[in-house]
KOLZA-732123 format. One line per field, with one value per atom (N, C-alpha, C): atom name; residue in three letters; residue number from 1; x, y, z. Coordinates in steps of 0.02 Angstrom, whole numbers, plus 32768, in hexadecimal, padded with zeros to 4 digits. Layout:
<rs>
atom = (CA,...)
res = (Ala,...)
n = (NUM,...)
u = (X,...)
v = (Y,...)
w = (Z,...)
</rs>
This chain:
<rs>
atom = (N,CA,C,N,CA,C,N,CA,C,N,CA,C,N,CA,C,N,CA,C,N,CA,C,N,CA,C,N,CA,C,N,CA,C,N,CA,C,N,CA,C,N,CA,C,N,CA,C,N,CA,C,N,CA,C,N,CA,C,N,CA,C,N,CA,C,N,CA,C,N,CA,C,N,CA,C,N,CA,C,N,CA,C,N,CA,C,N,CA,C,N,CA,C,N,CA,C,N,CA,C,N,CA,C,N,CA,C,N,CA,C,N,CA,C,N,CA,C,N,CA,C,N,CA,C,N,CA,C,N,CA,C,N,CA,C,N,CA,C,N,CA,C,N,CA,C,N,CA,C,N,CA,C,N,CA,C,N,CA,C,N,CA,C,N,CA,C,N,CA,C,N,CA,C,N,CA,C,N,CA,C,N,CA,C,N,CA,C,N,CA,C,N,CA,C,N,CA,C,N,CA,C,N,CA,C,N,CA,C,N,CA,C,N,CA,C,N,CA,C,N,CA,C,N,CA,C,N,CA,C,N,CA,C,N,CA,C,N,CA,C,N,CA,C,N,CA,C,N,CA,C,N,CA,C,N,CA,C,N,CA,C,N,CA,C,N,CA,C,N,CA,C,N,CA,C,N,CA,C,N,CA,C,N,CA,C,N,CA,C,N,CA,C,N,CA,C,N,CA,C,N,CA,C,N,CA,C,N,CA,C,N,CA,C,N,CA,C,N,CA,C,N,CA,C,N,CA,C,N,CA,C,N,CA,C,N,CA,C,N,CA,C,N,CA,C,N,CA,C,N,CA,C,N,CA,C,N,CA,C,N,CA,C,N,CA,C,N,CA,C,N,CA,C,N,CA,C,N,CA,C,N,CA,C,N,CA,C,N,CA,C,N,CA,C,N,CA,C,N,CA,C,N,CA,C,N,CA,C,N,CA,C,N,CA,C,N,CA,C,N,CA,C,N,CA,C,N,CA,C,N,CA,C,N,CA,C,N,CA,C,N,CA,C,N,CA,C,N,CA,C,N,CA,C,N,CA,C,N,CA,C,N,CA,C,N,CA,C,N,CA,C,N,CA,C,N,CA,C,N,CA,C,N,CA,C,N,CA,C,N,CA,C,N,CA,C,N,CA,C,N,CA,C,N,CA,C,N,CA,C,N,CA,C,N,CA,C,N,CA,C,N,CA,C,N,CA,C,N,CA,C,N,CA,C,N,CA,C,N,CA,C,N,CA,C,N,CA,C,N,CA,C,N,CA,C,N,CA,C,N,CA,C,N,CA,C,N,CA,C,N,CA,C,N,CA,C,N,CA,C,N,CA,C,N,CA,C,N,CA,C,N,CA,C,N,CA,C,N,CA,C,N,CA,C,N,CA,C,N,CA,C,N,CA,C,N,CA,C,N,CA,C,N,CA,C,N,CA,C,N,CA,C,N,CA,C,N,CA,C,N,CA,C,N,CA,C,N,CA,C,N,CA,C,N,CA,C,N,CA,C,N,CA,C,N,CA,C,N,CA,C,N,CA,C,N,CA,C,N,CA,C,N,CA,C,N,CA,C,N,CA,C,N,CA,C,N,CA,C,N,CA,C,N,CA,C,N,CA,C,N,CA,C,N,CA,C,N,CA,C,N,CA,C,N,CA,C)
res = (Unk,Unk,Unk,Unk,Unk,Unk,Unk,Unk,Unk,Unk,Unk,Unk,Unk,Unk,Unk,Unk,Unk,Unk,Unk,Unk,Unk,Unk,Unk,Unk,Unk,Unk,Unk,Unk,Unk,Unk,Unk,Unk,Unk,Unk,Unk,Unk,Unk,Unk,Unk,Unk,Unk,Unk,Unk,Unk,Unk,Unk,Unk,Unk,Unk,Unk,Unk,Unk,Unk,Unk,Unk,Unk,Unk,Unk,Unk,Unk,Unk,Unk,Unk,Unk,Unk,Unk,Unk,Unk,Unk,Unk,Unk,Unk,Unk,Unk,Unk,Unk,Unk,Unk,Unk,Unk,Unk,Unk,Unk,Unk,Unk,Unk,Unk,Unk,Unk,Unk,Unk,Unk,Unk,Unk,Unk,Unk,Unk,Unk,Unk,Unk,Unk,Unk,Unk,Unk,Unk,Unk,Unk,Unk,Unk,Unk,Unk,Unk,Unk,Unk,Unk,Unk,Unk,Unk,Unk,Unk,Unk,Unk,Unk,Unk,Unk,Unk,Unk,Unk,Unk,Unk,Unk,Unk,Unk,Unk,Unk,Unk,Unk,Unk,Unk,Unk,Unk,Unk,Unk,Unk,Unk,Unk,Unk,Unk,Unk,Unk,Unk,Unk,Unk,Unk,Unk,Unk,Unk,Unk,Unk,Unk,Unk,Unk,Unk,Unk,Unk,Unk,Unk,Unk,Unk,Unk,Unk,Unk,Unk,Unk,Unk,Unk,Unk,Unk,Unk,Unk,Unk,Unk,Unk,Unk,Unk,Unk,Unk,Unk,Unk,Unk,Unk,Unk,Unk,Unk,Unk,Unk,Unk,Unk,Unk,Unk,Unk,Unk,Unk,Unk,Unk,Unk,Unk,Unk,Unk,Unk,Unk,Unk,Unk,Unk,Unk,Unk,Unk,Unk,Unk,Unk,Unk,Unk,Unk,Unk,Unk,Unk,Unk,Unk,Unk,Unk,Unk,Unk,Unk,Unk,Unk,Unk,Unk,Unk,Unk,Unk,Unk,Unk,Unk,Unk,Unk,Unk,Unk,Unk,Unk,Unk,Unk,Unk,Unk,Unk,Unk,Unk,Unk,Unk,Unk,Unk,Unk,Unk,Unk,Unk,Unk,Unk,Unk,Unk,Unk,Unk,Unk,Unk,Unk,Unk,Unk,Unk,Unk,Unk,Unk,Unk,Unk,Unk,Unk,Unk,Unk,Unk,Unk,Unk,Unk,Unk,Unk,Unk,Unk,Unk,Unk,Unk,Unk,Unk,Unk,Unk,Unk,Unk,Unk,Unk,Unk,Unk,Unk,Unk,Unk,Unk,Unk,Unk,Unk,Unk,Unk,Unk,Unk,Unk,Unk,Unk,Unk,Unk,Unk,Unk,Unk,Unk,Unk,Unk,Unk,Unk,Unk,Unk,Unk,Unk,Unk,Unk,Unk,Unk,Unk,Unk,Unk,Unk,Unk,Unk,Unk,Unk,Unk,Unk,Unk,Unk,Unk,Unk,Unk,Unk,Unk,Unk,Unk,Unk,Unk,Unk,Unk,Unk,Unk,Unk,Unk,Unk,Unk,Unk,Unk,Unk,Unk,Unk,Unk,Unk,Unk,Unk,Unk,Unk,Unk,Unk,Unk,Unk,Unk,Unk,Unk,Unk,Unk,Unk,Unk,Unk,Unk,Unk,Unk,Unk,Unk,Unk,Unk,Unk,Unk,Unk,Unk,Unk,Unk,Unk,Unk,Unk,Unk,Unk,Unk,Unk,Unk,Unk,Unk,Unk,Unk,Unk,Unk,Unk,Unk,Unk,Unk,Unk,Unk,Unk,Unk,Unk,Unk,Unk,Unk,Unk,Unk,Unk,Unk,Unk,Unk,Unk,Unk,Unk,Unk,Unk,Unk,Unk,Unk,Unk,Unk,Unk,Unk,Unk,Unk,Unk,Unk,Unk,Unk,Unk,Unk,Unk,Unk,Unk,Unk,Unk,Unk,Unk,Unk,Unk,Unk,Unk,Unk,Unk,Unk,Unk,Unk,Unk,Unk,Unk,Unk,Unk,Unk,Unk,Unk,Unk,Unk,Unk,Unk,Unk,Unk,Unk,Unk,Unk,Unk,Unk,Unk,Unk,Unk,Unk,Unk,Unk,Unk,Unk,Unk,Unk,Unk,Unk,Unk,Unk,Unk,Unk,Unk,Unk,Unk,Unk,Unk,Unk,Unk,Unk,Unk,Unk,Unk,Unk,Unk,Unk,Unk,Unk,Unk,Unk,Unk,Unk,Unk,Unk,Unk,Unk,Unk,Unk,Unk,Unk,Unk,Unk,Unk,Unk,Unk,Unk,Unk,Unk,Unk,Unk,Unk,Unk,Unk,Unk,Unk,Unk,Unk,Unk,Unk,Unk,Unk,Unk,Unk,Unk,Unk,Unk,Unk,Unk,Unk,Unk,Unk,Unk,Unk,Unk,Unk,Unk,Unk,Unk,Unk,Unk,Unk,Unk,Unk,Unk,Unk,Unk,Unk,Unk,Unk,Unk,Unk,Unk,Unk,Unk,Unk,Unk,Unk,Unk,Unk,Unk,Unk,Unk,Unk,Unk,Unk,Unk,Unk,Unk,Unk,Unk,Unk,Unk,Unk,Unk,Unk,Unk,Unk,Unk,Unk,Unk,Unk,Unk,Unk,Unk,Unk,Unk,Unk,Unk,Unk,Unk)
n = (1,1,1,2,2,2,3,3,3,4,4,4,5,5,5,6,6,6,7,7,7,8,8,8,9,9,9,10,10,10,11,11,11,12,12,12,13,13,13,14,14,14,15,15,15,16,16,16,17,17,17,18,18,18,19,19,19,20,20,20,21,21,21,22,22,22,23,23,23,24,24,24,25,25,25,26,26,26,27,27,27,28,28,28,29,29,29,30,30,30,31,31,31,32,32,32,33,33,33,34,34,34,35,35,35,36,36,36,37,37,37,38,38,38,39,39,39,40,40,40,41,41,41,42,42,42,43,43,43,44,44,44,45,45,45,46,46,46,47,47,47,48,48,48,49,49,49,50,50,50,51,51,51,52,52,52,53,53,53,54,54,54,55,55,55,56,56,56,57,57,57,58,58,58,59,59,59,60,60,60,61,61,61,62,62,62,63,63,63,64,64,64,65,65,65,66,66,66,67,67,67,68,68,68,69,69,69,70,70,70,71,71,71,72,72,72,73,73,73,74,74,74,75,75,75,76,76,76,77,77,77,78,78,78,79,79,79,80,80,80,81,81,81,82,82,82,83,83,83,84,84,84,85,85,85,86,86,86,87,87,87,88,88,88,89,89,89,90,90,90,91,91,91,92,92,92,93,93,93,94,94,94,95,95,95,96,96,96,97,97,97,98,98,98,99,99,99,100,100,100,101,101,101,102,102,102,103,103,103,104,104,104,105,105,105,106,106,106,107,107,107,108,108,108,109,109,109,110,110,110,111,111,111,112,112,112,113,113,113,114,114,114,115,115,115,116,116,116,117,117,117,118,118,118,119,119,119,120,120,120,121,121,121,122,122,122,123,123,123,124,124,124,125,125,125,126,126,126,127,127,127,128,128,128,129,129,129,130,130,130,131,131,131,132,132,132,133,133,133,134,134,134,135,135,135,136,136,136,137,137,137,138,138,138,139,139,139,140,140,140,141,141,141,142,142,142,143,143,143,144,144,144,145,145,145,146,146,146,147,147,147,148,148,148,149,149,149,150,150,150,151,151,151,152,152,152,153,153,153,154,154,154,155,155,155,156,156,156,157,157,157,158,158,158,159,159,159,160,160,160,161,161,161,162,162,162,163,163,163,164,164,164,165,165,165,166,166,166,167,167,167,168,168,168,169,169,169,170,170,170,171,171,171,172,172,172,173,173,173,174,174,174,175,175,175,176,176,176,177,177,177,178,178,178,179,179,179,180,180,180,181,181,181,182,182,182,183,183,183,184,184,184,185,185,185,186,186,186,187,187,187,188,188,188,189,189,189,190,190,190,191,191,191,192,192,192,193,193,193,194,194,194,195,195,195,196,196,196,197,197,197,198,198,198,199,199,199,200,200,200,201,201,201,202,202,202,203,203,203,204,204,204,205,205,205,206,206,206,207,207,207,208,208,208)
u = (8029,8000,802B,806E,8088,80A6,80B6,80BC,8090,803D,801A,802A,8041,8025,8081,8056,808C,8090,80C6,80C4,811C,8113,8155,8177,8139,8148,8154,8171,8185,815B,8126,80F0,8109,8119,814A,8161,818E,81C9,8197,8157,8135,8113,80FB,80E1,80FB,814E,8179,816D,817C,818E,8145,8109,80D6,80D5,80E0,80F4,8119,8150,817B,814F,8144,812E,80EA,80D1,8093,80AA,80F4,8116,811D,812D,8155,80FB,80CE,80A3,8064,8076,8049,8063,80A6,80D2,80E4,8112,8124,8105,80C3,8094,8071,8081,8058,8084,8039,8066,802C,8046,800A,8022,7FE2,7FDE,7FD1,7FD7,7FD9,7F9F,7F6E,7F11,7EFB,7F2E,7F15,7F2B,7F6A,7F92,7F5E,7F1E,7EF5,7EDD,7EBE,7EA1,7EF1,7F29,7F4A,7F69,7F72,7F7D,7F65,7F1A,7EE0,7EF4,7EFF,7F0A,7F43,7F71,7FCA,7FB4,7FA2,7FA1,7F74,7F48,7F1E,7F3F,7F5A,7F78,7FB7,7FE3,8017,800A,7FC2,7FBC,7FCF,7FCD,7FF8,7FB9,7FB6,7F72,7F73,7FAE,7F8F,7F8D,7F9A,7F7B,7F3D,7F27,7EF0,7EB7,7ED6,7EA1,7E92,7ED7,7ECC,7E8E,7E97,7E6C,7E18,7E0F,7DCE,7DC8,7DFC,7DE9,7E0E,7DDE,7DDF,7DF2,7E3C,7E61,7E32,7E06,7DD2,7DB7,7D97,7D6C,7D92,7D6E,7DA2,7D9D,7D99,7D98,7D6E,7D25,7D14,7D3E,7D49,7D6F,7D2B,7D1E,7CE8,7D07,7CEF,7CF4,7CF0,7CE6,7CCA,7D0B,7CEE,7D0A,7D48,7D77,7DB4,7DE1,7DE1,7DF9,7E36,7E44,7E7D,7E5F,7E2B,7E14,7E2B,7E21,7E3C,7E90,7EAC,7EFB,7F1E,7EFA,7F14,7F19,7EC4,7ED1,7EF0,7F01,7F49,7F92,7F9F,7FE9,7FE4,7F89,7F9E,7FA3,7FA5,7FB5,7FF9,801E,8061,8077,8056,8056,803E,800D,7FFF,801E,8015,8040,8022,804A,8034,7FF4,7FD5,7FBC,7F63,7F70,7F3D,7F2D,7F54,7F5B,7F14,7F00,7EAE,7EAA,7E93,7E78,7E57,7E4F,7E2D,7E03,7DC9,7DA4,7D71,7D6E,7D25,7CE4,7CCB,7C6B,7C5C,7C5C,7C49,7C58,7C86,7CAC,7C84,7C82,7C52,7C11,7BFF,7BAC,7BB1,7BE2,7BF1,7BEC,7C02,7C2B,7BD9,7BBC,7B67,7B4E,7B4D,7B12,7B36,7B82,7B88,7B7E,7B96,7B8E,7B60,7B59,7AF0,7B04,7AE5,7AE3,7B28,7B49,7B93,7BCA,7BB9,7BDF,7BE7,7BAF,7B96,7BC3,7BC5,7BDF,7C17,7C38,7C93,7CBB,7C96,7C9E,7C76,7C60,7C53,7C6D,7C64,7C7F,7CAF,7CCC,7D0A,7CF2,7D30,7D15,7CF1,7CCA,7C97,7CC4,7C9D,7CBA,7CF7,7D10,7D40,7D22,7D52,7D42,7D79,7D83,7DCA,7DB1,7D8D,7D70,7DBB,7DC0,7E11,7DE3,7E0D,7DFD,7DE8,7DDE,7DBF,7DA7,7DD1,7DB3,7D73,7D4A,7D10,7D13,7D30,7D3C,7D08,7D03,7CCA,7C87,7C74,7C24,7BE6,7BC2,7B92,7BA2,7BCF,7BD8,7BBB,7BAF,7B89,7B33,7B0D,7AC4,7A9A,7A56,7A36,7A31,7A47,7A58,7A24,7A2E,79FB,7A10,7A08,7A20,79E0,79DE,799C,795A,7967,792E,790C,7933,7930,797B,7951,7980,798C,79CB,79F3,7A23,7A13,7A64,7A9B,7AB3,7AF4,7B18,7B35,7B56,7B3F,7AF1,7AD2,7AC7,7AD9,7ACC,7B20,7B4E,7B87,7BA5,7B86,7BA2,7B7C,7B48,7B2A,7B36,7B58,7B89,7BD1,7BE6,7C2B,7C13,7BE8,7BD3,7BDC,7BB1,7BC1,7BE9,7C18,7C74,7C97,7C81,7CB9,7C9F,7C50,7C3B,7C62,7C5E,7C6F,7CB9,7CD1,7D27,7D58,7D37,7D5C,7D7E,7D6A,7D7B,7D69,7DAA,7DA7,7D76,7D40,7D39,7D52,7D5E,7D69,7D42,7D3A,7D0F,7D2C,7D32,7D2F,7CD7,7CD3,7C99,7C98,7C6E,7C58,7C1C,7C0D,7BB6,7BBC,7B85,7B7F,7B64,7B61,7B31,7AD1,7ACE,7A88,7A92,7ABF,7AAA,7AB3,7AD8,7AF1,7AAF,7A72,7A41,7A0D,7A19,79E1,79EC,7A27,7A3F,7A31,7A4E,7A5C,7A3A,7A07,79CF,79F7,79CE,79E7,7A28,79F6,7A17,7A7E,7A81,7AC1,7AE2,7AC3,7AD8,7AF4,7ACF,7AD6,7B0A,7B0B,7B47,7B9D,7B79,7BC1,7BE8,7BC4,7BD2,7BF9,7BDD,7BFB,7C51,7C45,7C7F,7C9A,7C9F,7CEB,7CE0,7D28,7D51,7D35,7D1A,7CEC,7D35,7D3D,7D8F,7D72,7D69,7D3A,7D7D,7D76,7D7C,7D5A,7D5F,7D46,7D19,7CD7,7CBD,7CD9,7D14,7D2F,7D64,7D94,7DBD,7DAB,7DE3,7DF9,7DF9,7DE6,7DF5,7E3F,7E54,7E92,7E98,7E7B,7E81,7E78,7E71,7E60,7EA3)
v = (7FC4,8000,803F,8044,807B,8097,805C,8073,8096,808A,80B1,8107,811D,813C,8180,81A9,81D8,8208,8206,822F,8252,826D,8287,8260,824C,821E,81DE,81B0,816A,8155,813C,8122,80DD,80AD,8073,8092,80BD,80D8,80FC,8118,8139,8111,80B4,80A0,8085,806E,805E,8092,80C3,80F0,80DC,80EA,80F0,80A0,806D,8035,802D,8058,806A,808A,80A5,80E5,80BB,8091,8075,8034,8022,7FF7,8012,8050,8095,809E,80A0,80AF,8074,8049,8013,7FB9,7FC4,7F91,7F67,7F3B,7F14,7EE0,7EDA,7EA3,7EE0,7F0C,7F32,7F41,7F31,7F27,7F3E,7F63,7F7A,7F45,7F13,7ED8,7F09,7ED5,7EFA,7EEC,7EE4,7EDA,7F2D,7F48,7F97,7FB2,7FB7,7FD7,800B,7FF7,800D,805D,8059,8086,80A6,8090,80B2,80DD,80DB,80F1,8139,8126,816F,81A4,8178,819A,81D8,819A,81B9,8214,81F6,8231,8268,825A,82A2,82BE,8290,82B1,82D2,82C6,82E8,8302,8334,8360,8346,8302,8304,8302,8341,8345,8315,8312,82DE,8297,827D,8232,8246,8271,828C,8283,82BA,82A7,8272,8244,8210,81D5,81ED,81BD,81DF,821E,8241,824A,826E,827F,82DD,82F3,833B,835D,8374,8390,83BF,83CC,8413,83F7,83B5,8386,8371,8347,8325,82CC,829A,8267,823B,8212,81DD,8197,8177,813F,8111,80D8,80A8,805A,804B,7FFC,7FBA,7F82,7F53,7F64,7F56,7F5B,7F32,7F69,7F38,7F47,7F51,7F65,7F8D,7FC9,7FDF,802F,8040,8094,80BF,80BB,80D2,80F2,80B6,80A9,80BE,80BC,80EE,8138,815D,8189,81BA,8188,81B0,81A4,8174,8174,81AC,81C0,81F9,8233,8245,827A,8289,825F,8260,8275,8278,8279,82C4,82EE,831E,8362,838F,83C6,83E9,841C,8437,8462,8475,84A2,847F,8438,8411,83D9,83EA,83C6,83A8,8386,8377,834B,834F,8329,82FD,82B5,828B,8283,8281,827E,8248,820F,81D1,81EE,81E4,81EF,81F2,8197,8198,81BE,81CF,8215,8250,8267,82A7,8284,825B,824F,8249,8233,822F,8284,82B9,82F1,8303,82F6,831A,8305,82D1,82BE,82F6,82EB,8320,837B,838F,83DE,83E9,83C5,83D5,83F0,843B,8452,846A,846C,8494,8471,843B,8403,83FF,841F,8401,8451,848D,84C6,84B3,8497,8483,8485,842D,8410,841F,846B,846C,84AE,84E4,851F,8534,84FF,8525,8514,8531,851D,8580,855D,858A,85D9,85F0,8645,864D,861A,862A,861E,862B,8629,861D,85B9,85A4,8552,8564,850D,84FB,84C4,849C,8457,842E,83E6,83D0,83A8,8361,8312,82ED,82A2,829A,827E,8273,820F,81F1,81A9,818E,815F,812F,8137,814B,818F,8143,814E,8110,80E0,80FE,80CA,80EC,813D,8173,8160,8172,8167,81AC,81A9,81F6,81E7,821E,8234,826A,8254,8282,82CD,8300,832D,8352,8349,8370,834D,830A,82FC,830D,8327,8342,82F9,82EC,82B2,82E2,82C6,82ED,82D0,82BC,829F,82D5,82D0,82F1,82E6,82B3,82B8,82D1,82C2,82FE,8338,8351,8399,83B4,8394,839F,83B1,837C,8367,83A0,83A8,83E7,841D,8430,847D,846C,8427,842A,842E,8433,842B,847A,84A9,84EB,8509,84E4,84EE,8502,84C0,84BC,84ED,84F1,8514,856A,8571,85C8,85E2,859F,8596,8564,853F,8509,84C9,84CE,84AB,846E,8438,83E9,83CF,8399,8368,8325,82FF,82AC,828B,8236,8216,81E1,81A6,815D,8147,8119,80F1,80B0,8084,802F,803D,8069,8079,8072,8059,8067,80AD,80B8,810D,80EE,80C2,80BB,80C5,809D,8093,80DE,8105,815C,8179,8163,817E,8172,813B,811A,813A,8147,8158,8199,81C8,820E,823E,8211,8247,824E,824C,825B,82A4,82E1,830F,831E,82EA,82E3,82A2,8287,8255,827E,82B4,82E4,8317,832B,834E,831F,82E4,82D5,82C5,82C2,82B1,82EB,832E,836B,8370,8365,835B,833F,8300,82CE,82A3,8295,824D,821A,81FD,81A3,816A,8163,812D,80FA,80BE,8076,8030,8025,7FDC,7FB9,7F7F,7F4D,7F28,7F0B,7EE7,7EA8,7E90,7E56,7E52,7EA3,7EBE,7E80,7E74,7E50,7E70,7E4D,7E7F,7E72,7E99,7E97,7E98,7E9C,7EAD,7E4F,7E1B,7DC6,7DC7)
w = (8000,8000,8000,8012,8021,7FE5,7FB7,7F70,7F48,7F60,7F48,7F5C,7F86,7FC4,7FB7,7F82,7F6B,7FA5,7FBB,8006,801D,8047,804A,8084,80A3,80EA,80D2,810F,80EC,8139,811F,8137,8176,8153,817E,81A7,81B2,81D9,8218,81F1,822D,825A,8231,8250,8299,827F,82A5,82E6,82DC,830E,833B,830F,8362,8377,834A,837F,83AE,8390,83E7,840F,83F7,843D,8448,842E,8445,8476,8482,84B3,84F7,84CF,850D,852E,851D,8547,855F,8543,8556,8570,8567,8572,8537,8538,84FC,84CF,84EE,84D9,8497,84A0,8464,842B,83EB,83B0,8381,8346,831F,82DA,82C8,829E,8252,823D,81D9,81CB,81E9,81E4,81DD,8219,8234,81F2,81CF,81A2,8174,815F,8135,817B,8197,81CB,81D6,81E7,8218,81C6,818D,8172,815C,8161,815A,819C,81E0,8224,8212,8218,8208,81BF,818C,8151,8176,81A0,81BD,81EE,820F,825E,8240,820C,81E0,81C3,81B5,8178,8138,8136,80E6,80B8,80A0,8076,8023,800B,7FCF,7FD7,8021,8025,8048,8065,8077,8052,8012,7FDA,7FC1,7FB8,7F94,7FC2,8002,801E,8026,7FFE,8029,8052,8069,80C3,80B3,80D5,80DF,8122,8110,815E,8183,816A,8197,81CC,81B1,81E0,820D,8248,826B,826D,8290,8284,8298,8275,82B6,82A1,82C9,82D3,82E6,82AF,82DB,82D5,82FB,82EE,832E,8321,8358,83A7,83DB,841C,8420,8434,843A,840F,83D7,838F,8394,83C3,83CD,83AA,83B1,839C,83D6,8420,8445,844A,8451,8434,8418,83D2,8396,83AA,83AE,83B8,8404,8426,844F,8430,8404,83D0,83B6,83A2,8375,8382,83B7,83D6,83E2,83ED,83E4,8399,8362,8334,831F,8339,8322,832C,82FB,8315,8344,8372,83AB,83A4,8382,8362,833E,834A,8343,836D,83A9,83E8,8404,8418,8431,8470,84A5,84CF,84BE,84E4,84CF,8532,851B,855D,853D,8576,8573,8574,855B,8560,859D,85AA,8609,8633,8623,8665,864B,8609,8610,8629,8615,8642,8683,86BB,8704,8703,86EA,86F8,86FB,86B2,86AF,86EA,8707,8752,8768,877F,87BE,87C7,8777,8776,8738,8727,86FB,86B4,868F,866D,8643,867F,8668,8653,865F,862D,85D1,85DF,858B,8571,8594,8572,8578,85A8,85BB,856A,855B,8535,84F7,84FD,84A1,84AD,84D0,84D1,84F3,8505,853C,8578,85A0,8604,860B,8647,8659,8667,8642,8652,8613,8601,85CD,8590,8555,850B,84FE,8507,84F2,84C0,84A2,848E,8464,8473,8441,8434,83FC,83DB,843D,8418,843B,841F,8432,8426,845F,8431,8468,8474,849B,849B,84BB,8484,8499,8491,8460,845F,844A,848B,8496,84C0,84F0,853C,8565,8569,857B,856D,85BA,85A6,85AE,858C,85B3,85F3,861B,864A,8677,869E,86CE,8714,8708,8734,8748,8792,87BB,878F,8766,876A,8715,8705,86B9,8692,8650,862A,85F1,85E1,85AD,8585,8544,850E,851D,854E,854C,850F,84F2,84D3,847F,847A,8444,8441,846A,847A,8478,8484,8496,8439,842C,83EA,83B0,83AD,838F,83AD,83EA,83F7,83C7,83CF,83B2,836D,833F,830B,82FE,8324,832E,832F,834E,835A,8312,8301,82C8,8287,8289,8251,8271,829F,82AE,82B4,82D8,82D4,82BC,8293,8294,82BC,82E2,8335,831F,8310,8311,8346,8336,835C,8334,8367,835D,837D,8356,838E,838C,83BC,83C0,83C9,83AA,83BC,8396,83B9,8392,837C,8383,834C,831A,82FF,82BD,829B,8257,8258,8251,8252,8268,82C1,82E7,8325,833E,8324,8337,832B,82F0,82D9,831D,8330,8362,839D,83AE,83FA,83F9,83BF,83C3,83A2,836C,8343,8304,82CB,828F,827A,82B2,82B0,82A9,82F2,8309,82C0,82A4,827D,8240,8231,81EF,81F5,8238,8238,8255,8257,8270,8225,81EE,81A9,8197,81B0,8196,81D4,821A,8247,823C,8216,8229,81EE,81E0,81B6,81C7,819F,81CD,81B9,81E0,81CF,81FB,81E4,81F7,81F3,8229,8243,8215,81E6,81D9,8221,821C,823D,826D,823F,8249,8280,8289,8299,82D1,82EC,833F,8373,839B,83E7,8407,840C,840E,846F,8485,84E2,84DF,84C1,84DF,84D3)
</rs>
């Protein structure tokens, strides 16, 4: 594939590297298999700006990324390698769903601005990986239920249309099950937010 893949980067050499650093942070039992090579290739050309394997794959640097595929698969994983990978300047947090839904029971409303507009009182919104989107449930504060994470996701929708402000996602959904959980609405703009870069079904779980 890399012969296809007219680039200035030497793709192998990069893969090498986050396998190290994927030793250096997870111990020596970790190893990225040549199953991934197809996905980690699309990963690697966005997180490097390299816009003509970019193109060549249809993926548009404006957007940012969803990552889907069966549990286990290594979507998590990746995208903390790839952070090591990005320039400072496109730097992103990666925060779990479940933890913003724990955060919604405890401080309610102001969660949902945190994480689409910045922390309270400021005007600092930056990227964000949203991990794991659908381990998160509606949620209840004072008694009132709320898709946090649909509401979150149509401010970041807002985001990006007014500033450009990356979102990312991990999830094992499918875009029907995103349709079921989150409303068509959030399904239509996540088409316009992010790169859909898919796990094959078959993918292994790599945590047995």
């Amino acid at each position: 594939m890399q012969n296809e893949i007219k680039s200035h980067y030497s793709y192998p050499e990069v893969i090498n590297w986050l396998e190290a650093k994927g030793i250096n942070l997870y111990g020596n039992h970790f190893k990225i298999v040549e199953a991934d090579y197809p996905i980690l290739y699309k990963l690697i050309a966005y997180f490097l700006n390299d816009e003509p394997t970019c193109f060549q794959h249809n993926m548009d640097l404006n957007k940012g990324i969803l990552l889907t595929g069966p549990i286990g698969c290594g979507k998590t994983t990746l995208m903390h390698l790839m952070k090591h990978l990005t320039a400072t300047e496109h730097k992103f947090n990666i925060k779990p769903c479940r933890d913003i839904g724990f955060e919604f029971i405890q401080d309610g409303y102001q969660i949902i601005h945190k994480y689409s507009k910045g922390k309270l009182y400021e005007s600092n919104p930056r990227a964000i990986c949203f991990d794991d989107l659908g381990t998160e449930s509606n949620l209840k504060y004072f008694g009132n239920e709320c898709n946090v994470m649909a509401e979150i996701l149509l401010s970041r929708y807002d985001l990006y249309i007014a500033k450009n402000i990356k979102t990312h996602i991990t999830t094992n959904l499918s875009a029907s099950e995103i349709e079921t959980q989150y409303g068509n609405r959030v399904r239509s703009r996540l088409r316009e937010l992010c790169n859909l870069i898919a796990f094959d079904h078959s993918a292994t779980d790599k945590r047995k």
